[in-house]
C-alpha positions as CSV (number, residue, x, y, z in Angstrom):
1,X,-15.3,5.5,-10.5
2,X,-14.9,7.8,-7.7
3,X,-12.4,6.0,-4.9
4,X,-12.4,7.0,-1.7
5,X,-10.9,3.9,0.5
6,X,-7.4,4.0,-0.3
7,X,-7.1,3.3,3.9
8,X,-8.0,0.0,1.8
9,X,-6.0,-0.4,-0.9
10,X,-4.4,2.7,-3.1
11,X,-4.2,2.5,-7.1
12,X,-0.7,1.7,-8.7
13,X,1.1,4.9,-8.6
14,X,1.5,5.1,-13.1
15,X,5.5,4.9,-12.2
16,X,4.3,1.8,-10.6
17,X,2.4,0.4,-13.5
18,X,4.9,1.8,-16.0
19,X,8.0,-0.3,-14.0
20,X,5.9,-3.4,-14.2
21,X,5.1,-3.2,-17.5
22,X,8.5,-3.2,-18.5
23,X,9.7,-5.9,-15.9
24,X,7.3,-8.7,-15.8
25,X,8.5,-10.5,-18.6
26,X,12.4,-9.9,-18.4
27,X,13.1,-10.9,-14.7
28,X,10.9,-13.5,-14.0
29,X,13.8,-15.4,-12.8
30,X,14.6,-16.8,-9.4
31,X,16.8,-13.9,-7.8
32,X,18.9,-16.6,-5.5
33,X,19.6,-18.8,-8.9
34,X,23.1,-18.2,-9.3
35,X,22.6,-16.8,-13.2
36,X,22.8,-14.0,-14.5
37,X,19.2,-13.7,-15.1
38,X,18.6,-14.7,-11.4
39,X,21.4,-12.0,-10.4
40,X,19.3,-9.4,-12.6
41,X,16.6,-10.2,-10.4
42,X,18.4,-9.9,-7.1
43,X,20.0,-6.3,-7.8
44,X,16.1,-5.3,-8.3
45,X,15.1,-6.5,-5.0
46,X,18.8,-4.8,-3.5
47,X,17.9,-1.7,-5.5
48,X,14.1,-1.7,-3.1
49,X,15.8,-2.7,0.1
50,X,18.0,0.1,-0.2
51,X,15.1,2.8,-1.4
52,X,13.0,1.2,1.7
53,X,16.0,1.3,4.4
54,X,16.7,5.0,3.0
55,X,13.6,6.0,3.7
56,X,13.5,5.0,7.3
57,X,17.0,6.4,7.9
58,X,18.1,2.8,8.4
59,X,20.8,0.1,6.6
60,X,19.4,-2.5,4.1
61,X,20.6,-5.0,6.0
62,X,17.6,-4.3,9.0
63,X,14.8,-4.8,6.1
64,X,13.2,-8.2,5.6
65,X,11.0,-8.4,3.0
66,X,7.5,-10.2,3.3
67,X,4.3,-11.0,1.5
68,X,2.5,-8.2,3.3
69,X,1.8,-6.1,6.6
70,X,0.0,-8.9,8.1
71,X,3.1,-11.3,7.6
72,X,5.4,-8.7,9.0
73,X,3.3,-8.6,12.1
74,X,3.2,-12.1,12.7
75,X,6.4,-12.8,12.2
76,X,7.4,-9.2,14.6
77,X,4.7,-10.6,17.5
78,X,5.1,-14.4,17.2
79,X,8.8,-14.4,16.3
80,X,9.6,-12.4,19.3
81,X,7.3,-13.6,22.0
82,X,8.5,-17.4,21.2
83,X,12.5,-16.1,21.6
84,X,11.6,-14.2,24.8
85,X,9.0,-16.5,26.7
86,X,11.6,-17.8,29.2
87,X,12.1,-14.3,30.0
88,X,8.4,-13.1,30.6
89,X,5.1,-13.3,29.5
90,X,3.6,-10.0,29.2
91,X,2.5,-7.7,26.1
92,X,1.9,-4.5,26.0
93,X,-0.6,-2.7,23.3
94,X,-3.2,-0.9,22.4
95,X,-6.9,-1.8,22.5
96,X,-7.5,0.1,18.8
97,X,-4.9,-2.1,16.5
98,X,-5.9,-3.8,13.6
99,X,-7.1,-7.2,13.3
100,X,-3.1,-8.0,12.1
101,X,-1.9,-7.7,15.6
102,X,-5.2,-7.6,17.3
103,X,-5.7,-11.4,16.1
104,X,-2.4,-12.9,16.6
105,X,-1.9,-11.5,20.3
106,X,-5.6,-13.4,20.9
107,X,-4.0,-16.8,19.6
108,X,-1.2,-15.6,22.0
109,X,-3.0,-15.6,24.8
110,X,-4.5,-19.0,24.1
111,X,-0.9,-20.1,23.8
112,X,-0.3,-19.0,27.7
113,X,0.7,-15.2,27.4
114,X,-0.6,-12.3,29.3
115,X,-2.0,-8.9,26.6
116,X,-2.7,-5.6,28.4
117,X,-4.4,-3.3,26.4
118,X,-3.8,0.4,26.8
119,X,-6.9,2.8,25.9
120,X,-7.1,5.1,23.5
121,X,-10.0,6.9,24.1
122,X,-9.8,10.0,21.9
123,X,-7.1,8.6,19.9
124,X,-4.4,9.3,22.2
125,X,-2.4,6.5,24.9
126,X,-2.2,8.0,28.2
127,X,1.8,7.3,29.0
128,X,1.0,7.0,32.6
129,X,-1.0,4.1,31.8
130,X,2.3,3.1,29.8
131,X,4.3,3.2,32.9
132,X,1.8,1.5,35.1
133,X,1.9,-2.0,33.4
134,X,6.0,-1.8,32.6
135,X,7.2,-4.3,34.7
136,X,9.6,-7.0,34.9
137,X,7.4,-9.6,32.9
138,X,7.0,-7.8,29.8
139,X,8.6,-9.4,26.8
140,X,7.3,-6.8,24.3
141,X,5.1,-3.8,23.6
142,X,4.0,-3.4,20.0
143,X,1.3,-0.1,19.5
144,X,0.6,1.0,15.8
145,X,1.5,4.6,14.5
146,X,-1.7,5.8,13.0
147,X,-5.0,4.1,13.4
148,X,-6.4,2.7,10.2
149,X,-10.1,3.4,11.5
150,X,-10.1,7.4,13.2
151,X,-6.1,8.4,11.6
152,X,-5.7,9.0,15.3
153,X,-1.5,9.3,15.5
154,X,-0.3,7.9,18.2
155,X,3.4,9.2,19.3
156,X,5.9,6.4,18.9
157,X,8.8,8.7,20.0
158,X,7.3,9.2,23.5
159,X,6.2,5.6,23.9
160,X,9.9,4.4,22.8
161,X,10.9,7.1,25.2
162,X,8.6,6.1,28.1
163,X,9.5,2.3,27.5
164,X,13.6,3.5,27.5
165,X,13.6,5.1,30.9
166,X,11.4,2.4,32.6
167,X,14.2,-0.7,32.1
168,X,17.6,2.1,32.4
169,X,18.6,0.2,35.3
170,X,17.6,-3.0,33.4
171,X,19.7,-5.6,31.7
172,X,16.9,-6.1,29.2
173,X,14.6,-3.8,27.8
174,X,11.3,-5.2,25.9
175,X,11.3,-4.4,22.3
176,X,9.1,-2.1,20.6
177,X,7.4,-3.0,17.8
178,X,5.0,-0.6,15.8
179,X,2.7,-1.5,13.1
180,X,3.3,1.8,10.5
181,X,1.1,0.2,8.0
182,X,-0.8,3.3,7.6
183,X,2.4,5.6,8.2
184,X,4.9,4.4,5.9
185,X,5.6,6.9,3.3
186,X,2.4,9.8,5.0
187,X,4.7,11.0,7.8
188,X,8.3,10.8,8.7
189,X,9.5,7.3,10.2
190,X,12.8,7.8,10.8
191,X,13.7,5.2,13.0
192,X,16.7,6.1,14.6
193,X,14.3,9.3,16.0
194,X,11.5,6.9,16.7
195,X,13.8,4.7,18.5
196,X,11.3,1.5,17.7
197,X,13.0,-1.9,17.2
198,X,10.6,-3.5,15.0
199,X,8.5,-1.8,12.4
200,X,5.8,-3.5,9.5
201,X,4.6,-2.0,6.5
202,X,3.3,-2.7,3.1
203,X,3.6,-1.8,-0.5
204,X,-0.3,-1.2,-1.6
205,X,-1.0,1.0,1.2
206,X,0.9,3.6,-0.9
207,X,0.5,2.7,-4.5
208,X,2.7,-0.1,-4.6
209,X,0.2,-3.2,-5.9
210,X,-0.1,-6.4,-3.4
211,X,1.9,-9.0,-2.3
212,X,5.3,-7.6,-0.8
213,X,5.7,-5.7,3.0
214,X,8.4,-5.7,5.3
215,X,9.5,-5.6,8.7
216,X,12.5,-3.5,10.1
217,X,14.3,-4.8,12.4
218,X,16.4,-3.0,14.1
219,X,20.4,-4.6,14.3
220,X,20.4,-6.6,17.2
221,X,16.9,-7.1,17.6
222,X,16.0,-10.8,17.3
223,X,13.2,-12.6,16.7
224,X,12.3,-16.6,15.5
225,X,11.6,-17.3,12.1
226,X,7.6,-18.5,11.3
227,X,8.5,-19.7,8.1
228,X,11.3,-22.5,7.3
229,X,12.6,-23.0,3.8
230,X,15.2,-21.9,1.8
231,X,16.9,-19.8,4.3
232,X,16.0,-16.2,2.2
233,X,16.2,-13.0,4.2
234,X,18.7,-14.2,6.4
235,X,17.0,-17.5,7.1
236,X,14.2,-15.2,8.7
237,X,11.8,-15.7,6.1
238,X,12.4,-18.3,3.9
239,X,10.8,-18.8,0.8
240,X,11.3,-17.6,-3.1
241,X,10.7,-13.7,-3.0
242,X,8.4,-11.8,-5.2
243,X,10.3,-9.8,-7.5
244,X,7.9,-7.5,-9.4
245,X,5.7,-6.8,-6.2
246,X,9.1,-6.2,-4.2
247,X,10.7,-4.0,-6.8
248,X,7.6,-1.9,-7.5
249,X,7.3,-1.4,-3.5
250,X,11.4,0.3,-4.2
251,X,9.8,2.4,-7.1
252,X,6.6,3.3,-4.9
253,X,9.2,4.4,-1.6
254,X,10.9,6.2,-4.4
255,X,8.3,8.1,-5.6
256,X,7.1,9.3,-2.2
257,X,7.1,13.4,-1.4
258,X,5.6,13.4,2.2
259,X,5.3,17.0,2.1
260,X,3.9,17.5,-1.0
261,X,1.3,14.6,-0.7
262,X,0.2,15.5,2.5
263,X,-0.2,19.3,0.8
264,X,-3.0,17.7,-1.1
265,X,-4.8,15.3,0.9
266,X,-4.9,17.9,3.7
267,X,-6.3,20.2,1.2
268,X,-9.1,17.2,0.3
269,X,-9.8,16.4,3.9
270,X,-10.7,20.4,4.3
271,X,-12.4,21.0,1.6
272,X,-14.4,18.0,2.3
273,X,-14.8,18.8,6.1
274,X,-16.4,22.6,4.4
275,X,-18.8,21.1,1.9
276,X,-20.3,18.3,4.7
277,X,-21.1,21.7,6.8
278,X,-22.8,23.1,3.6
279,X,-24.6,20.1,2.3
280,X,-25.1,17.8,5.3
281,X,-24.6,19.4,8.8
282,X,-26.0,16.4,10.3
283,X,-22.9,14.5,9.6
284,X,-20.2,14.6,12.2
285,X,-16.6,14.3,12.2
286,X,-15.5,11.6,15.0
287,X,-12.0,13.6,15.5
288,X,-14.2,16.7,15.8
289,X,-13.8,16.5,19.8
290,X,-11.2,14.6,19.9
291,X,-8.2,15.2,22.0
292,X,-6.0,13.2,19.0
293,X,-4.1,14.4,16.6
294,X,-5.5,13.5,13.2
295,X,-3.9,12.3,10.1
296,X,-5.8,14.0,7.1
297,X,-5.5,11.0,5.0
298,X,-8.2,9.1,6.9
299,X,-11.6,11.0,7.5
300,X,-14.6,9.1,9.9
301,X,-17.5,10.1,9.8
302,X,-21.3,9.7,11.5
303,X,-24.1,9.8,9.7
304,X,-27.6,10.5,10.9
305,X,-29.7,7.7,11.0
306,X,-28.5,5.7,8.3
307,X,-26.6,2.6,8.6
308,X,-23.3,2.4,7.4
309,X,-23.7,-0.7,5.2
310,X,-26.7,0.8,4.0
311,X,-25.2,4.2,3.0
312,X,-21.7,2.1,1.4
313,X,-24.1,0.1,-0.9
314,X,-26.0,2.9,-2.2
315,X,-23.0,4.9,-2.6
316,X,-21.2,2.0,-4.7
317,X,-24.4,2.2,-6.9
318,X,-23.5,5.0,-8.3
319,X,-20.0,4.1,-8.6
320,X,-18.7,6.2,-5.4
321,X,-16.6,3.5,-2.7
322,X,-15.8,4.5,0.6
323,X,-16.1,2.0,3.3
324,X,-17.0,1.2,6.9
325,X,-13.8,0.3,8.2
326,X,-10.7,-2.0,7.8
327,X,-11.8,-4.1,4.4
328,X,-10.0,-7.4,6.4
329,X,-12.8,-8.2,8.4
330,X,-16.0,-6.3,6.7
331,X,-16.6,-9.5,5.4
332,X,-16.7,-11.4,8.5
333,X,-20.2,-12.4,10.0
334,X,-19.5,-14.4,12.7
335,X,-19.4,-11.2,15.2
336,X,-18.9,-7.5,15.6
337,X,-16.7,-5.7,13.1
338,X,-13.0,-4.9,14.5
339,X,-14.4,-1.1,13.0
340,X,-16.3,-1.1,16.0
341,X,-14.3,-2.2,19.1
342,X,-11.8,0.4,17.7
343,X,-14.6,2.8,17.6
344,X,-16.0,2.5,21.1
345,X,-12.9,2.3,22.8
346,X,-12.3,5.8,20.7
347,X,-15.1,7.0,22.7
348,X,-18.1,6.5,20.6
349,X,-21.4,4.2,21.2
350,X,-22.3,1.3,19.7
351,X,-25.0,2.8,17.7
352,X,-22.6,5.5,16.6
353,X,-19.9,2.8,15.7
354,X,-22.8,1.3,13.8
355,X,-23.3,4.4,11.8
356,X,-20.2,5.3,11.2
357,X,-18.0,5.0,7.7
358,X,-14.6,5.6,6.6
359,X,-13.3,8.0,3.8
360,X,-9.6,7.7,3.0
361,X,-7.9,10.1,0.7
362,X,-5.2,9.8,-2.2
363,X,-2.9,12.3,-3.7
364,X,-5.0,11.0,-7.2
365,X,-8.6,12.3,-5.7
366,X,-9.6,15.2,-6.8
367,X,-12.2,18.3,-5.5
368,X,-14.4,17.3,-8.5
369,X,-14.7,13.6,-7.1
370,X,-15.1,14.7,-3.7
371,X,-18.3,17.4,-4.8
372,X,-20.1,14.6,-6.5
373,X,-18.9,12.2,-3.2
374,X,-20.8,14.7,-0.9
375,X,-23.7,15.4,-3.5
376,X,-24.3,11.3,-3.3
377,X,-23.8,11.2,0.9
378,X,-26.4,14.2,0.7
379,X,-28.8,12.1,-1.9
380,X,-28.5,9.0,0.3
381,X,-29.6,11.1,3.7
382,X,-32.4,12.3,2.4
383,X,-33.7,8.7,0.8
384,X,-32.5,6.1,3.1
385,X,-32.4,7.6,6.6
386,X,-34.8,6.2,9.2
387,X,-36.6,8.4,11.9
């Protein structure tokens, strides 16, 4: 199996799999059962709050651990816009973000709130088109820091920045929320630099396995609980935690050497990027002419005259998976694919958008994989493309 979608879903790191292993069957308990074998359980999620708050730059006390990125969004977009709607009802973001926030901002809508989306043609947010639509009725701006479709980064720090000096003479300033899904443990998110209030990630985006994310929120940020229960994470997110998928996403964050990681899958990316020229110069890069700046994990890619569900299922014949954009809604047949509203408003065509498929890199991949990746692409060209 050669996998290229870890934009996806990344293997369990073998520390990972080695941790779980070992845990699965000796702290099963409840961690808030007063025991010792529920305490045992509790020090494993502490131990992964701390690794995850350490990471950001941040105290444990600002993580609140969910069941994913998705949750973590919800409970950032819905929990904040419910505390705040007396206040205003405008949101800022972007018109790229995925289906997580692009989906719950819909249902707000229909609930009586007011989105404006920002382009990001080229992968970049014009900040004068920031400042135009910061006004006194916005209640929140949430804008994701890498795009999970083009790796288009999109800079937080300025957008924090921009959002700061608009409300200085302001006795309230909107919070920023960023979805860092696809950043989290690729490029540094220290939060006290970023200056974002709310920030969502998740543990199998970077070889932790499903089932646990988190939001940061930053100390004196509030924001309405979605889910009532038991009163866990500070009565923010109530319900019994999941130990082994919480504590493996502490040995993941752990494990994580931006540097070194991005050393590889930069090298990947390139050497990928050389043996398209050689082998098939009719594919283009997307962030070729692009004014963005590109995060080398994430690769898109046009291909001449051959479909991108075509080209994914002859690839997965022969055992090679990539995809054609964010695997939440490629199953979804009731309309167009988020894959290509993101794409269009990057600045491609429909028919482009409809050609176009996603290859997302690993520090596991390897130059071998990728020669017999590009060897397949080339093979499927030449057999499946339509003039």
């Amino acid at each position: 199996m050669i996998y290229l979608d870890s934009a996806a879903s990344t293997r369990p790191s073998d520390g990972v799999a080695a941790f779980l292993s070992e845990t699965l069957t000796t702290h099963y308990a409840n961690p808030d059962s007063s025991h010792a074998a529920g305490m045992s359980a509790d020090k494993l999620i502490e131990k992964a709050r701390s690794a995850i708050a350490g990471a950001l730059g941040v105290q444990p006390s600002e993580i609140i651990f969910t069941s994913s990125g998705t949750e973590s969004n919800n409970l950032a977009l819905f929990g904040a816009c419910e505390l705040l709607k007396r206040r205003g009802n405008k949101i800022i973001t972007s018109d790229s973000e995925h289906p997580a926030v692009y989906m719950p901002l819909k249902e707000l809508v229909r609930r009586g709130f007011e989105v404006v989306y920002l382009p990001t043609k080229g992968g970049v947010i014009n900040l004068d088109d920031l400042r135009t639509v910061l006004d006194e009725h916005v209640i929140l701006v949430s804008i994701m820091s890498i795009n999970n479709e083009t790796g288009a980064i999109y800079d937080i720090k300025k957008i924090s920045e921009t959002v700061e000096n608009a409300y200085k003479s302001s006795d309230f300033k909107p919070p920023l929320h960023c979805d860092g899904v696809q950043a989290f443990g690729k490029i540094d998110n220290n939060m006290n630099r970023m200056k974002v209030d709310m920030f969502s990630a998740s543990a199998h985006k970077l070889h932790g396995i499903k089932g646990a994310g988190f939001l940061y929120l930053r100390k004196g940020t509030r924001v309405m609980p979605q889910i009532f229960g038991g009163l866990q994470e500070r009565g923010l997110r109530s319900s019994t935690l999941n130990t082994p998928a919480i504590a493996a996403f502490g040995v993941a964050t752990e494990e994580i050497d931006i540097k070194a990681d991005y050393a590889i899958v930069s090298a990947l990316y390139d050497y990928t990027s050389q043996k398209l020229k050689e082998q098939c110069p009719a594919v283009m890069l997307n962030s070729s002419d692009s004014a963005a700046n590109i995060l080398k994990y994430i690769m898109s890619l046009r291909l001449p005259n051959v479909r991108s569900e075509v080209m994914l299922n002859y690839l997965s014949s022969r055992g090679i998976y990539i995809s054609a954009g964010a695997a939440c809604s490629s199953k979804n047949t009731s309309g167009p694919r988020h894959s290509q509203r993101v794409l269009t408003n990057f600045g491609l065509d429909s028919l482009s958008a409809d050609f176009t498929v996603r290859v997302s890199f690993s520090k596991y991949n390897t130059f071998a994989e990728i020669d017999e990746f590009v060897n397949a692409l080339a093979d499927g060209i030449a057999k499946l493309a339509v003039y």
